[in-house]
Kinemage of the C-alpha trace (Angstrom):
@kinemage 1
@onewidth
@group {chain A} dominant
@subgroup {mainchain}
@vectorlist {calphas} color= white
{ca unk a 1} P 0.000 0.000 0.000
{ca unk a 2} L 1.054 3.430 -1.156
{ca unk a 3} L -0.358 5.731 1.963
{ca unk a 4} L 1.509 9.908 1.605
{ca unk a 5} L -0.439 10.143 5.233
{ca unk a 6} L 1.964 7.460 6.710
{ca unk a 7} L 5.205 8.976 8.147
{ca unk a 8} L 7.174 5.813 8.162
{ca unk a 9} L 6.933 2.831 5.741
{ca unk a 10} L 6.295 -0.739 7.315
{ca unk a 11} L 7.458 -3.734 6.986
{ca unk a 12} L 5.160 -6.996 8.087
{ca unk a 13} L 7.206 -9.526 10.124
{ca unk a 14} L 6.633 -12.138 8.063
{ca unk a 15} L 8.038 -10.418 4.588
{ca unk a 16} L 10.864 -9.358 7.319
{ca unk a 17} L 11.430 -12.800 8.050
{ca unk a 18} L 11.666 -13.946 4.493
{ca unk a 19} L 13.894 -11.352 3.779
{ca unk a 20} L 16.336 -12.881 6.194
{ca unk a 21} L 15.772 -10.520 8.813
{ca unk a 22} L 16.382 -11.653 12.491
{ca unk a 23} L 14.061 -10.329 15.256
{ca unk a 24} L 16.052 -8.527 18.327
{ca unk a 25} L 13.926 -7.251 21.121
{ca unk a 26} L 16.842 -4.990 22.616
{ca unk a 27} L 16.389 -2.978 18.809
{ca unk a 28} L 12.245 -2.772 18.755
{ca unk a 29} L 12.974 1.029 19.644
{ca unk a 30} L 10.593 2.476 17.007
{ca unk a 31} L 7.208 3.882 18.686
{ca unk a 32} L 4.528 3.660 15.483
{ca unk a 33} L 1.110 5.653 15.878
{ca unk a 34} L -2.842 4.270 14.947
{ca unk a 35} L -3.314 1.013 14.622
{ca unk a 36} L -0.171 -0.214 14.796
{ca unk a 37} L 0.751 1.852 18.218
{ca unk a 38} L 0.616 -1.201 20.555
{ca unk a 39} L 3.135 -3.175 18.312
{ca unk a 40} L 6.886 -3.386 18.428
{ca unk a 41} L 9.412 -2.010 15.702
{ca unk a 42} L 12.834 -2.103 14.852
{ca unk a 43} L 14.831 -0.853 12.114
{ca unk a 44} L 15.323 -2.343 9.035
{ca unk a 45} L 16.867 -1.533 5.370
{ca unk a 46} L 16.719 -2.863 2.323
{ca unk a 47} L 17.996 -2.427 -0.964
{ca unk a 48} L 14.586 -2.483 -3.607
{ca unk a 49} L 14.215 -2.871 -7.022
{ca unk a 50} L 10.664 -1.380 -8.266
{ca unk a 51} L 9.946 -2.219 -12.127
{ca unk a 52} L 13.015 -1.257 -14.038
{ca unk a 53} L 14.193 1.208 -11.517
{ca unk a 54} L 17.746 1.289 -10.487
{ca unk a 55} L 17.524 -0.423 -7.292
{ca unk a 56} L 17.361 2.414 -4.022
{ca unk a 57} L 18.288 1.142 -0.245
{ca unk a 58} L 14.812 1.779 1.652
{ca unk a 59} L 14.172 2.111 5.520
{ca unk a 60} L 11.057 0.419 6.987
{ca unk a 61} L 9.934 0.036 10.712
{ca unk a 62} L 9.608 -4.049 10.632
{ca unk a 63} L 6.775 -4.484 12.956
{ca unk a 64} L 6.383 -7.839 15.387
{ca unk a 65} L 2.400 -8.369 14.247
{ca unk a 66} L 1.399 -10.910 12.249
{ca unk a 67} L -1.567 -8.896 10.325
{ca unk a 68} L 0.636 -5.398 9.487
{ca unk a 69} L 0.372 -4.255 6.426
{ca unk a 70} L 2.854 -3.242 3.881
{ca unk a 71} L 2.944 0.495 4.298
{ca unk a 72} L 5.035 2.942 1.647
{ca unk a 73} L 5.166 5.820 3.831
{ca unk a 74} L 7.282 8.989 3.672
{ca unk a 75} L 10.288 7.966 5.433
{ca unk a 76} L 12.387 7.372 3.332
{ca unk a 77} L 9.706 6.423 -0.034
{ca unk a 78} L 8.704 9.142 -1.166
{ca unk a 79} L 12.077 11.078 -0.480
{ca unk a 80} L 12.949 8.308 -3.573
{ca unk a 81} L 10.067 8.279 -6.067
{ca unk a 82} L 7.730 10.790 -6.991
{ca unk a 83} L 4.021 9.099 -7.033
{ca unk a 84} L 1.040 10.638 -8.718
{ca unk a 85} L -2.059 9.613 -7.572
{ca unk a 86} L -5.346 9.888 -9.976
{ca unk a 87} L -8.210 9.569 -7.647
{ca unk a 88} L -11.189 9.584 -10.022
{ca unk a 89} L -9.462 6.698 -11.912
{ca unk a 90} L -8.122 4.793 -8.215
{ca unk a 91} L -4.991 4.651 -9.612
{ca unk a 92} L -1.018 5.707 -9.144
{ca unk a 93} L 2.371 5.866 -10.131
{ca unk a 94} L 5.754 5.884 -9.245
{ca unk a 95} L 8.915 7.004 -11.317
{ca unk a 96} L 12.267 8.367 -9.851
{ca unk a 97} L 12.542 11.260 -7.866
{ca unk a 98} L 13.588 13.697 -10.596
């Protein structure tokens, strides 16, 4: 999910997981807002490839909770793609931050 409201982007513990991520309690230091305010985070990076974009490290707070979404917040997405969202057709896109 693209969400421009959401400060940080998230990353489900499960996709965390299969990215070969390893959970450490002492590092769940991130405090997350709304629904996701009761759950632990910790950092985590990872170097994306989106389409045919060159590939762009990205920060996500990996959240311990099973049902999290995937969240493409501010930090650090859309400080690395420009998105254009066209409401009336519920549509969007993403290119490189020109």
């Amino acid at each position: 999910m693209v969400d421009s409201g959401a400060t940080v982007s998230v990353l489900p513990y499960e996709v965390g997981l299969q990215l070969g991520g390893r959970w450490d309690e002492r590092k769940a230091i991130l405090r997350l807002a709304g629904n996701l305010g009761r759950s632990q985070a910790m950092p985590f990076f990872v170097v994306a490839t989106i389409g045919d974009f060159a590939p762009v490290r990205l920060a996500f707070a990996w959240v311990n909770y099973a049902n999290a979404p995937l969240i493409l917040g501010q930090t650090n997405f859309f400080m690395e793609f420009d998105v254009h969202f066209y409401r009336s057709r519920l549509e969007f896109e993403i290119e490189p931050k020109s």
